[in-house]
N, C-alpha and C positions, 0 to 999 in steps of 0.2 A: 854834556849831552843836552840839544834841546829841548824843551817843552816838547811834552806825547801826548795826547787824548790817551787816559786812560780812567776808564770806568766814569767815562763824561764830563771828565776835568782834567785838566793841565795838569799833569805832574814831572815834576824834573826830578832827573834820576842822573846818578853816575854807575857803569860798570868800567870794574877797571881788574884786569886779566890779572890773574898769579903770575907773578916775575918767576916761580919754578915751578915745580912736575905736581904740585899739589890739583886734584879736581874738585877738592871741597870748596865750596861756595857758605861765605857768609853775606846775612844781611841786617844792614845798619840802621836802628830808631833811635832818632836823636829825642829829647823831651821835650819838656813842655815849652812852647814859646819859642824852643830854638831851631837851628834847621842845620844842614847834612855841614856848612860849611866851618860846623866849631869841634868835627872828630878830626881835625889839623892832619898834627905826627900821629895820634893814634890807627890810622887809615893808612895812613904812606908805610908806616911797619906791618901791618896786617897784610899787606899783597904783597910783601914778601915770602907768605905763607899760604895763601889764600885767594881767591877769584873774592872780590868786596863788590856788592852793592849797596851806594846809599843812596835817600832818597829825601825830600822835602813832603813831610805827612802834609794832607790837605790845608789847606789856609796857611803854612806856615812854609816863611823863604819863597822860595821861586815860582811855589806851587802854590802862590796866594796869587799870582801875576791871575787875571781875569777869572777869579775866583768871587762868586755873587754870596755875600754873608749869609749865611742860615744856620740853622740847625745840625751840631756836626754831630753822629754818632758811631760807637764802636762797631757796630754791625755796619754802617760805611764803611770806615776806616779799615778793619779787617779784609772787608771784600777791594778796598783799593791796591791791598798787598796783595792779594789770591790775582789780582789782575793781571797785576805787574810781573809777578814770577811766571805768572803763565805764557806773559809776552817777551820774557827772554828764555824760555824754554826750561823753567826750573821743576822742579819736583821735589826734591829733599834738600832742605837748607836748612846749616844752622841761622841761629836770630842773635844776634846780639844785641840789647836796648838798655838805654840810661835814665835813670829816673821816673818820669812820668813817660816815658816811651815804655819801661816794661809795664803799665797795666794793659797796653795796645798785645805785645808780643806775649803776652799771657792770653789774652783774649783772642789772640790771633791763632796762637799751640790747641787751645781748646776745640774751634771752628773748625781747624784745619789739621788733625794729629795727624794723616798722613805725609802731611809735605814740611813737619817743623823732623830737625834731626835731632839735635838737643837747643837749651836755651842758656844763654848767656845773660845775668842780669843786675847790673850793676847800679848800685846805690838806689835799694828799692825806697820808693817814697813813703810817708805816712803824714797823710793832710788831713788835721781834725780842726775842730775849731780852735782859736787861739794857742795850737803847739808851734813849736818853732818855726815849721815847714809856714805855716799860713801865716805866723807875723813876718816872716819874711817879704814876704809875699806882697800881701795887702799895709806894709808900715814900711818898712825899710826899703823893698827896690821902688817907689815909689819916689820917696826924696831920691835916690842915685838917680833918678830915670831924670828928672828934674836938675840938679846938678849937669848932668851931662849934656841936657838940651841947653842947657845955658850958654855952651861951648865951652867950658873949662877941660883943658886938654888932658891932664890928670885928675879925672873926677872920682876916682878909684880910693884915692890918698885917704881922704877925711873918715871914710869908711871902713878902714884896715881893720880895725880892732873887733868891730861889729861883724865881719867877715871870716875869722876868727877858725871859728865850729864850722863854716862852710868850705872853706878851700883852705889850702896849706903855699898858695901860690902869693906873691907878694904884688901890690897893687901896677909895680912897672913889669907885670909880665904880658908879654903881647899878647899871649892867648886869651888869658883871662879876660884882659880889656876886649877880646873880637868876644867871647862868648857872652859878657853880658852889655856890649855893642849891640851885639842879635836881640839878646835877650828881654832890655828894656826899648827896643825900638820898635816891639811887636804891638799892634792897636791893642787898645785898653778892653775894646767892645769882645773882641775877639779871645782876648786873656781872659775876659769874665765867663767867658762863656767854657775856655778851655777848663779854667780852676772850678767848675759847676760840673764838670762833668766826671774831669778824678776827682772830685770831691763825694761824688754818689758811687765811687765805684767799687768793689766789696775782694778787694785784689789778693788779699789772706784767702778767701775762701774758696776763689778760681785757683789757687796754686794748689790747694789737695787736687783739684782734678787732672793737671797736666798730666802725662805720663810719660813724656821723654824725657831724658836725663838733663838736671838745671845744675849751674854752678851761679851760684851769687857770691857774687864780689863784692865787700863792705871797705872804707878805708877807716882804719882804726882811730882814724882823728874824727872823725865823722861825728858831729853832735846834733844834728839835724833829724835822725832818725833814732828812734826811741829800743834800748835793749832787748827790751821782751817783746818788740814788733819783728827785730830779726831772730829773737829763739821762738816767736811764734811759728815764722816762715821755714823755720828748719825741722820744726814739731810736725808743720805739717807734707813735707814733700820725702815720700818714700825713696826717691831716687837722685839725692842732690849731696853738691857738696860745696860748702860753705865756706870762703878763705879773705882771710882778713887782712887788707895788702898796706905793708910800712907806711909811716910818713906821708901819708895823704887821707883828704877828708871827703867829701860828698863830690868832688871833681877828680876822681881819681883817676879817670881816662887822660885829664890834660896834667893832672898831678907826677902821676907813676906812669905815664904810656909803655916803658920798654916792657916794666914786671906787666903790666896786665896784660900787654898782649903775647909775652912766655905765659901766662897760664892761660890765656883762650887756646892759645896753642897743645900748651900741654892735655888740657881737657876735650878739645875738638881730634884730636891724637885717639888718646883712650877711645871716645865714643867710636872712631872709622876704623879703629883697626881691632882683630879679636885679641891681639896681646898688645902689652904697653910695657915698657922697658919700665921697671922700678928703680933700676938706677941711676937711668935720667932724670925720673922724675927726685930721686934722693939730691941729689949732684946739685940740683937746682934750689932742692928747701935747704938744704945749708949753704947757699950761697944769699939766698933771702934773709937769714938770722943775721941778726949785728951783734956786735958787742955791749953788754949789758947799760955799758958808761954811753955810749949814743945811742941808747933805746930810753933812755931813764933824761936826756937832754930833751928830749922832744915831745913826751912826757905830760899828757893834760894832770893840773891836779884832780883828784877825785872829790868832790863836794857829795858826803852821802849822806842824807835826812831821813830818820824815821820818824814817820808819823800812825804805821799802824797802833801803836801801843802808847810805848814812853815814850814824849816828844825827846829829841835829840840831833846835834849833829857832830858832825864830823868833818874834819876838812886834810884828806890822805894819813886818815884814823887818827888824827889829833883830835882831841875833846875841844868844843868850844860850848864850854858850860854857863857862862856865866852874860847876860843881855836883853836875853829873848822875852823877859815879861816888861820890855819898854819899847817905847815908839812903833809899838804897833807891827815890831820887828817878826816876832811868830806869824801872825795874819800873812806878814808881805812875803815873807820866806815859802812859805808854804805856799801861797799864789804862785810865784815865782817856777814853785818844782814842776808845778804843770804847763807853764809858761814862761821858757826859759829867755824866749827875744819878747817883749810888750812895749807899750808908750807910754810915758808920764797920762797923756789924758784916759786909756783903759784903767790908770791904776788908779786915778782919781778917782771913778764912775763906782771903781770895783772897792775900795776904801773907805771913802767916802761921800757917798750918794746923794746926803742930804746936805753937805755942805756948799755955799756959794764956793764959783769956781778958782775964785782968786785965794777963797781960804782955804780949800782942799788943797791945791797948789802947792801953798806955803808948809801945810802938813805934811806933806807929802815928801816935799823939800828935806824936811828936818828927818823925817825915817827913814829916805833911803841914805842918807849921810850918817845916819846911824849904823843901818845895815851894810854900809859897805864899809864900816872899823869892824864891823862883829866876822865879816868875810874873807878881811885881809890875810895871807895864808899865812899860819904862823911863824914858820920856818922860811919867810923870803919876802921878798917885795910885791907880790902879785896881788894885783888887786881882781877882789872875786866878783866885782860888781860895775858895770860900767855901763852910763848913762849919758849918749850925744846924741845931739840933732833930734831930740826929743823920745829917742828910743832909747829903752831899759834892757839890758842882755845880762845872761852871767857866763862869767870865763871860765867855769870851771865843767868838768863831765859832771852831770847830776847822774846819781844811783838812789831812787826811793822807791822806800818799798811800800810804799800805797801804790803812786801810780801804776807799778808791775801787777800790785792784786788790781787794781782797775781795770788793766787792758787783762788780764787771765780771764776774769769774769765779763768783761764785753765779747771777748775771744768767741767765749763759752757759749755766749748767750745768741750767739750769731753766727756757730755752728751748725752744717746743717747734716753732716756726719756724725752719726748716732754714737759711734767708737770714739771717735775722736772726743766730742763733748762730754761722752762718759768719764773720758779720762780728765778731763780739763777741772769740770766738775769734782772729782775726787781731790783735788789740790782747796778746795774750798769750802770754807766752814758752811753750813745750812742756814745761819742768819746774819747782816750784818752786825761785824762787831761794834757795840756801843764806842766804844776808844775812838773812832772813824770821824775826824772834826768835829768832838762833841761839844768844842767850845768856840765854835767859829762858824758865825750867823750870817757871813758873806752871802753875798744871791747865789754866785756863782758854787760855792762850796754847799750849799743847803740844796743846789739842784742836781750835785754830782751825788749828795748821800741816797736823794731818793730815786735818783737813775740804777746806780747801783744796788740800792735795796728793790726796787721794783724788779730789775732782774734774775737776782739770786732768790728774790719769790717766785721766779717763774721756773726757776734751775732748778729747786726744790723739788715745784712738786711734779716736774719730768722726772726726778727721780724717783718719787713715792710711788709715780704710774708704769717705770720702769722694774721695781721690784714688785709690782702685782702679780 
């Protein structure tokens, strides 16, 4: 389709007809940075079912072609979809959106609850400062983008392991290489300004107000997005349903295309019609289950750390008792659970502040070579700690349970549903517990104890002014 004026800028758009008798129309938000041409096979199977439109959001793909840099916001963006539907004659569509496309398609069900049907939303994001999602981001695709401008034809390779928790696709898969082709050839100026804008955006709290019916799509390999952000997301939408698809991670559209687009199907079904065959839908979840011996293959280990109380870990409930009061190993472990991709130089800064840079370095050297015998998983070969091309990751699924009381109480604190908060609240003590890094003087750890204590002061005393 060529370039349209709509809404006073070029946007390129694909429709493309139902191959059968279906009249539901869905529409396509790709995420951040990338543009219509990385939904591949996942698009070519969906109009088997379906009338598809996708589209290139402003600045990004096609729809960047005589596009004057400025200020982009979600109240544009929004109104560039209300345009677009309006000028192929739409009124009720479902949405389906990936990543940092769903805070738009959220934003968009809000402005416009007449014309959204239900929402499809697949591998929601969570961009804080230094969690996974942002060192990716700002540390890792940065060297990839670099590698690849160099022209090295497989620049995918040196990166496999680091890619890990993000996709389950292996580095010579053509799609892979076309989406983050897209992905790191997008301006830098433009990416700052995109990661600035989901960065301020409060996407938990717009999802209690949707009201048409959401299915979110998670892929169980997924380490990108943090547990108690997706049991937030289900805490808070009264009309959703939440399925966790095999053997794929945060790319699960180019990962699993046939299963997820059988359950866009199966849930765009239920929503359009007043009955829904249960049998179909049974037929289908036990055709989904595998067998225990290739579910237990594929298999992240579990890396689970408490730090609420008695420090401790675990590594898929093996005790690993004995290390942690050497090389600094407690401190880094513990940085680590909040930040599971970093750099050798954040971890200098964050370790050791006051040391010259070459002895920090060398420090630094010696403890994570320590932490990565103390991570080794007992029962195999896997190493829990890996450290290339200057970035620090860990392989394992992290489970702590601080971080989960963190995000309850940020949750809480950033609620603006009186119910909802009450409830949130009632899962938490009235003062910070002393146990809470009381031995760890890091900047970064001494600014999360009084974020958190500053807030649970303020949860307090809404509640002492709520039982008045």
């Amino acid at each position: 389709m060529p370039l349209e004026l709509v809404n006073g800028h070029n946007m390129y758009y694909q429709w493309n007809e139902c191959r059968g008798e279906s009249k539901e129309v869905l529409l396509l938000i790709h995420g951040l940075a990338l543009d219509s041409s990385c939904w591949k096979r996942f698009s070519e199977l969906l109009v088997m079912d379906f009338s598809v439109v996708q589209y290139d959001i402003r600045g990004h793909g096609q729809s960047r072609y005589g596009y004057e840099e400025g200020p982009i916001t979600w109240e544009v963006l929004c109104e560039d979809i209300e345009r677009l539907i309006t000028r192929l004659g739409l009124s009720n569509i479902h949405i389906i959106a990936f990543g940092y496309g769903t805070h738009l398609a959220v934003k968009y069900a809000r402005a416009y609850p007449d014309h959204v049907k239900a929402l499809t939303l697949m591998s929601l994001p969570y961009m804080s400062k230094n969690n996974a999602h942002s060192h990716l981001a700002r540390h890792v695709f940065p060297h990839m983008k670099q590698t690849m401008e160099a022209g090295h034809p497989h620049f995918l390779h040196q990166y496999k392991e680091l890619l890990k928790g993000y996709t389950t696709l292996g580095p010579e898969n053509t799609d892979l290489r076309h989406y983050f082709n897209v992905l790191l050839s997008y301006p830098a100026g433009h990416f700052s300004n995109i990661v600035e804008l989901t960065s301020n955006s409060t996407l938990l709290l717009e999802l209690a107000d949707v009201s048409c019916p959401v299915l979110l799509l998670t892929g169980e390999l997924n380490m990108t997005s943090t547990t108690s952000f997706l049991n937030a997301s289900s805490f808070l939408l009264q009309n959703s349903t939440h399925i966790t698809v095999p053997n794929a991670s945060f790319l699960l559209f180019l990962e699993q295309p046939e299963l997820v687009t059988e359950w866009v199907r199966l849930f765009a079904t239920r929503i359009s019609v007043d009955h829904f065959s249960r049998k179909e839908s049974q037929q289908f979840i036990q055709m989904v289950f595998q067998p225990e011996e290739q579910i237990e293959s594929r298999r992240v280990p579990i890396l689970d750390i408490h730090l609420l109380n008695k420090f401790s870990v675990e590594i898929d409930s093996i005790p690993i008792e004995f290390g942690w009061n050497q090389r600094h190993a407690k401190r880094l472990l513990t940085y680590i659970a909040f930040h599971p991709v970093t750099t050798r130089e954040i971890l200098c800064e964050e370790l050791f502040p006051h040391l010259a840079q070459d002895k920090a370095k060398a420090n630094l050297k010696v403890c994570l070579h320590h932490l990565t015998k103390l991570l080794r998983h007992p029962n195999g070969s896997v190493n829990g700690l890996l450290f290339q091309h200057g970035t620090v990751s860990i392989q394992y699924k992290i489970k702590c349970d601080l971080a989960d009381y963190v995000a309850v109480v940020r949750q809480a604190y950033l609620e603006k549903d009186p119910k909802i908060r009450y409830e949130l609240c009632k899962q938490l003590p009235t003062f910070l517990p002393e146990s809470i890094l009381v031995d760890n003087y890091d900047d970064w750890a001494v600014s999360l104890r009084n974020e958190i204590d500053a807030q649970l002061s303020h949860l307090s005393e809404w509640m002492e002014n709520l039982s008045l």
